[in-house]
C-alpha positions as CSV (number, residue, x, y, z in Angstrom):
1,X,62.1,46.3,-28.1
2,X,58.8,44.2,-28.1
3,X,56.6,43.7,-25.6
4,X,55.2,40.4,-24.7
5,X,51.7,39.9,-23.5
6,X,51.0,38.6,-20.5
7,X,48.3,35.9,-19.8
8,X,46.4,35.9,-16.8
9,X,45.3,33.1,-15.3
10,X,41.4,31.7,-14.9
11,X,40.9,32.0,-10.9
12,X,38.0,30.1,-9.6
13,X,37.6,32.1,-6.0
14,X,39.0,31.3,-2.9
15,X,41.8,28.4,-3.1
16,X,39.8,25.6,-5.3
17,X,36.4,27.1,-5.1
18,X,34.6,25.7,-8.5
19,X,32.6,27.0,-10.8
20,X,29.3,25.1,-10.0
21,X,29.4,26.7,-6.0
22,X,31.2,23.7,-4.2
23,X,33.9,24.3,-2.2
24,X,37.2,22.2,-2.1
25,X,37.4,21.4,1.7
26,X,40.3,23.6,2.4
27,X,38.1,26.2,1.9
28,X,35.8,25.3,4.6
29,X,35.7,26.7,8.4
30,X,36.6,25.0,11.5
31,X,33.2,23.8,13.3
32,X,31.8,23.3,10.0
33,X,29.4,20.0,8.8
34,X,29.8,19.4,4.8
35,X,28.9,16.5,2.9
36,X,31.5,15.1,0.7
37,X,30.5,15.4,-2.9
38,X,33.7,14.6,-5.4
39,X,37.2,13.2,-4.4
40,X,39.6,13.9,-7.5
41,X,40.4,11.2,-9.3
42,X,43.6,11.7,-9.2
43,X,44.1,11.8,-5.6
44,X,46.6,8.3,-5.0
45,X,45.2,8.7,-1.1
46,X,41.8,8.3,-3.1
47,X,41.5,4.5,-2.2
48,X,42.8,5.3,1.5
49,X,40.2,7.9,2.3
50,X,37.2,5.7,1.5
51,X,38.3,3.2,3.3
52,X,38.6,5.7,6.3
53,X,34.7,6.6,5.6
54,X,35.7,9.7,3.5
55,X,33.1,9.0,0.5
56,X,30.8,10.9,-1.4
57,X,28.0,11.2,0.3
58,X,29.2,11.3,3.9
59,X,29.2,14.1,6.9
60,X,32.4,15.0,7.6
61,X,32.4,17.7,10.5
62,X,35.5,20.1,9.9
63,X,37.7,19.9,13.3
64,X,40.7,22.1,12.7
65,X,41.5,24.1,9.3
66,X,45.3,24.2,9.6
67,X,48.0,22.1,7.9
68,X,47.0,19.0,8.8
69,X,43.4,19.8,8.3
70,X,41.6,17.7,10.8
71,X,38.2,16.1,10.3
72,X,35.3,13.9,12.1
73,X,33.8,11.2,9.7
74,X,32.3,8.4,11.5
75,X,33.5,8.8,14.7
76,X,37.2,9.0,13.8
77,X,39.3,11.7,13.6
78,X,41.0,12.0,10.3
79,X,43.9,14.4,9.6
80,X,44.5,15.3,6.1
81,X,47.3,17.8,4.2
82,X,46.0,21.2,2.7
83,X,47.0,19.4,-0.6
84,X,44.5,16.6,-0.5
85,X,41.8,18.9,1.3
86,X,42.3,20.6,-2.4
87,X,41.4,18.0,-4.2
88,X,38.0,17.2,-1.8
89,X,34.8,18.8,-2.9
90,X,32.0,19.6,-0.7
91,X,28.5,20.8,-0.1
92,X,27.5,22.4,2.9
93,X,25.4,20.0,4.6
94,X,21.4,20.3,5.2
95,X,20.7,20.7,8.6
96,X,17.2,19.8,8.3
């Protein structure tokens, strides 16, 4: 009888934590101010989420961390699925 190997799997950290030190925005806390940095291309809400002021570049203060995860971006509450909050990358924001 023959063993197979197995193959184990590259893990980035926590959920879609990158390599570079972003965070995806399902990783972030409740109460928490981040600055959108990436939206993944292949995100079909993509188009959607800028038009709801969800761009790079923008403060997006994290309201609730649950499925929906719940954001404020320009004075509007947005609620988004854990599966799109994946595919979000963010910076924490400079307070300064």
């Amino acid at each position: 009888m023959m063993f197979k190997p197995t193959r184990h799997r590259r893990r980035h950290g926590r959920h879609g934590q990158h390599q570079r030190g972003r965070l995806c925005l399902r990783d972030c806390h409740a109460g928490e101010l981040v600055v959108i940095d990436r939206i993944a291309p292949d995100l079909s809400c993509g188009p959607r989420l800028r038009e709801l002021g969800i761009i790079e570049g923008a403060a997006v203060l994290v309201l609730r961390q649950t499925d929906p995860v719940l954001l404020l971006a320009q004075d509007s509450r947005i609620a988004i699925d854990l599966l799109t909050a994946e595919g979000i990358q963010v910076n924490p924001a400079d307070l300064e």
